[in-house]
C-alpha positions as CSV (number, residue, x, y, z in Angstrom):
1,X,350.9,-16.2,95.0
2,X,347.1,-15.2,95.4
3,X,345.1,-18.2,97.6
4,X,342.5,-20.1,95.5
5,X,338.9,-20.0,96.9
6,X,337.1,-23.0,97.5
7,X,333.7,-23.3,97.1
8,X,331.2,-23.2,99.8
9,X,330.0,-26.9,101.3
10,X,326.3,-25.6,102.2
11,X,325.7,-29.8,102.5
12,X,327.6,-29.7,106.0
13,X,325.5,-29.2,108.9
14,X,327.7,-26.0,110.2
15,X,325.3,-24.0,112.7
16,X,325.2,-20.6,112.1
17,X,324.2,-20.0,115.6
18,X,325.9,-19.3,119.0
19,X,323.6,-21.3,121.1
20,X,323.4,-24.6,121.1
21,X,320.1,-26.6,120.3
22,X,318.8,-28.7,122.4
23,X,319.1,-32.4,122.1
24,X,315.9,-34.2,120.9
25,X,315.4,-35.9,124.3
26,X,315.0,-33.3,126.5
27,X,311.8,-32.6,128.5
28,X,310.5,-29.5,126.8
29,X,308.9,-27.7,130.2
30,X,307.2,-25.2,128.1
31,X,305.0,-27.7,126.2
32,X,303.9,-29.4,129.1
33,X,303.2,-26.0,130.6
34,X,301.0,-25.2,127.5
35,X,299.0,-28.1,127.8
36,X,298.6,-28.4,131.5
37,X,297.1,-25.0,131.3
38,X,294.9,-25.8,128.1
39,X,293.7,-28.8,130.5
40,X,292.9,-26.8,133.0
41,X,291.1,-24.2,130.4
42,X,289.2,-27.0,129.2
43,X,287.6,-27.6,132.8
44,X,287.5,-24.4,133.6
45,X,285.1,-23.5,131.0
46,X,283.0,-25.9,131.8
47,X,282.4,-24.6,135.2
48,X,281.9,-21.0,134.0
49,X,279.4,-22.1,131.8
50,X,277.8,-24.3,134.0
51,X,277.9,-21.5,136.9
52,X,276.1,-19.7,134.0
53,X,273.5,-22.1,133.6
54,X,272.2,-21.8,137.1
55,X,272.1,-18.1,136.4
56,X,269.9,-18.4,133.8
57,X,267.9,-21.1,135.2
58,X,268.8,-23.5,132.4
59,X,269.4,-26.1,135.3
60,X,266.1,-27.4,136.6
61,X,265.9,-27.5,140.6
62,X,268.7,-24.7,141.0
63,X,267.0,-21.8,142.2
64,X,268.9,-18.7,141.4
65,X,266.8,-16.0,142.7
66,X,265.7,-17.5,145.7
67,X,268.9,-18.1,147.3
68,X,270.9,-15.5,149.6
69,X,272.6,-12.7,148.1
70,X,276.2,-13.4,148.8
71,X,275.0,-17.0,147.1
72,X,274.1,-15.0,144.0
73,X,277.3,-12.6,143.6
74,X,279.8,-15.6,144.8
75,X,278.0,-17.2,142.0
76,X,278.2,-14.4,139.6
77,X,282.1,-14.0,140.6
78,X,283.0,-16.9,139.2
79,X,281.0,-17.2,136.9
80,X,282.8,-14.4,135.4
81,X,286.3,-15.2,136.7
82,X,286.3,-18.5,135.7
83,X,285.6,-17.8,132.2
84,X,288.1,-15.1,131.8
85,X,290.6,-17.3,133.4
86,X,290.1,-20.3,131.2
87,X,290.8,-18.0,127.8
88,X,293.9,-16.6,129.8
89,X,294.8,-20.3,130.5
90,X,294.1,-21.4,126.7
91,X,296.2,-18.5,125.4
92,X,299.0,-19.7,127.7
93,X,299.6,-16.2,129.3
94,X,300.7,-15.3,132.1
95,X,297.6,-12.8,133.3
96,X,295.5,-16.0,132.5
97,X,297.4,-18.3,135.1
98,X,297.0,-15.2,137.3
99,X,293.6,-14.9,137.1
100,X,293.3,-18.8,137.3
101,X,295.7,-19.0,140.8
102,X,292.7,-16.0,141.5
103,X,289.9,-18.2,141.1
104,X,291.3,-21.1,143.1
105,X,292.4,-19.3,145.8
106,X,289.3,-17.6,145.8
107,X,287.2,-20.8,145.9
108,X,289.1,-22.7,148.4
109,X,289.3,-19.4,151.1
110,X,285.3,-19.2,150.6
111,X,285.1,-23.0,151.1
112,X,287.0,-22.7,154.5
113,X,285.2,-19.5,155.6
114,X,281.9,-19.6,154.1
115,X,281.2,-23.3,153.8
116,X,276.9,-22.5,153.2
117,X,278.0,-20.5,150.0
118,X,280.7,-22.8,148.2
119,X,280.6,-26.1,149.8
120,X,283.6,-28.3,148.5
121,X,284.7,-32.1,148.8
122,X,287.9,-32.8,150.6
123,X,288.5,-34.6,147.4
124,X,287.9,-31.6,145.5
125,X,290.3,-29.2,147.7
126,X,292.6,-32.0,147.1
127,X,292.7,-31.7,143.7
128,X,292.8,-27.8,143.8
129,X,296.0,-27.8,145.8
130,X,297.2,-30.5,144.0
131,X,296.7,-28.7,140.8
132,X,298.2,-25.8,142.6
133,X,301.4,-27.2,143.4
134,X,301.9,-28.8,139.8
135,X,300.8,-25.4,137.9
136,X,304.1,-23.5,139.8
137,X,306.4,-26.3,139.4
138,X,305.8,-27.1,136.1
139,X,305.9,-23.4,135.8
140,X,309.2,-22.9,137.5
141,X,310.9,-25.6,135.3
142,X,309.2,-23.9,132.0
143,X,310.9,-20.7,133.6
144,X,314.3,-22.4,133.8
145,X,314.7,-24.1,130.7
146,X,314.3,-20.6,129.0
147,X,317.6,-19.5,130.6
């Protein structure tokens, strides 16, 4: 005797998926990652526009032109890299946290080296390595929860 068909329940909530989804209480790494590096972005275009500003002279009391040479292309370094880094960082790709890890490392060898040309704060290098250290964790655990 030929087996009646029933009709398909589409009100069930039946995945149609392998993989499981995740629960709604999870810490979604991947988020945070996007925003810590659209923070960063943020600040970092500030500073390429304000290393821009003494370029241009639009800061009164900065002399551009009468300052050393490797002032002028240290300035003009980051004033580029910093720039390009923050749209890297505000797209969330990986080239742009590249290019930022670039800047920073950048910035905190000429501080040790060359403290004349970029003088930092030990509050400042602080806050570099601290932002270091949180950009390749939170980067690491963004990394993991993909798996």
């Amino acid at each position: 005797m030929p087996r009646k068909l029933q009709p398909l329940d589409l009100s069930r909530d039946v995945p149609d998926r392998i993989e499981e989804k995740p629960s709604r209480n999870v810490v979604r790494w991947t988020a945070i990652l996007t925003w810590f590096m659209r923070a960063i972005a943020a600040v970092w275009i500030l500073k390429g526009l304000w290393a821009w500003a003494i370029i241009i002279g639009a800061v009164p009391g900065v002399g551009f032109e009468g300052r050393s040479m490797g002032y002028q292309a240290t300035l003009i370094y980051f004033a580029v890299i910093d720039l390009v880094a923050a749209v890297g960082l505000w797209m969330a790709s990986t080239w742009g946290g590249v290019l930022w890890l670039l800047a920073v490392m950048s910035q905190l060898i000429l501080a040790a080296f060359f403290p004349r040309i970029v003088s930092a704060s030990p509050i400042v290098l602080s806050a570099l390595l601290g932002m270091i250290v949180i950009y390749l964790v939170v980067s690491w655990l963004s990394a993991r929860e993909e798996q």
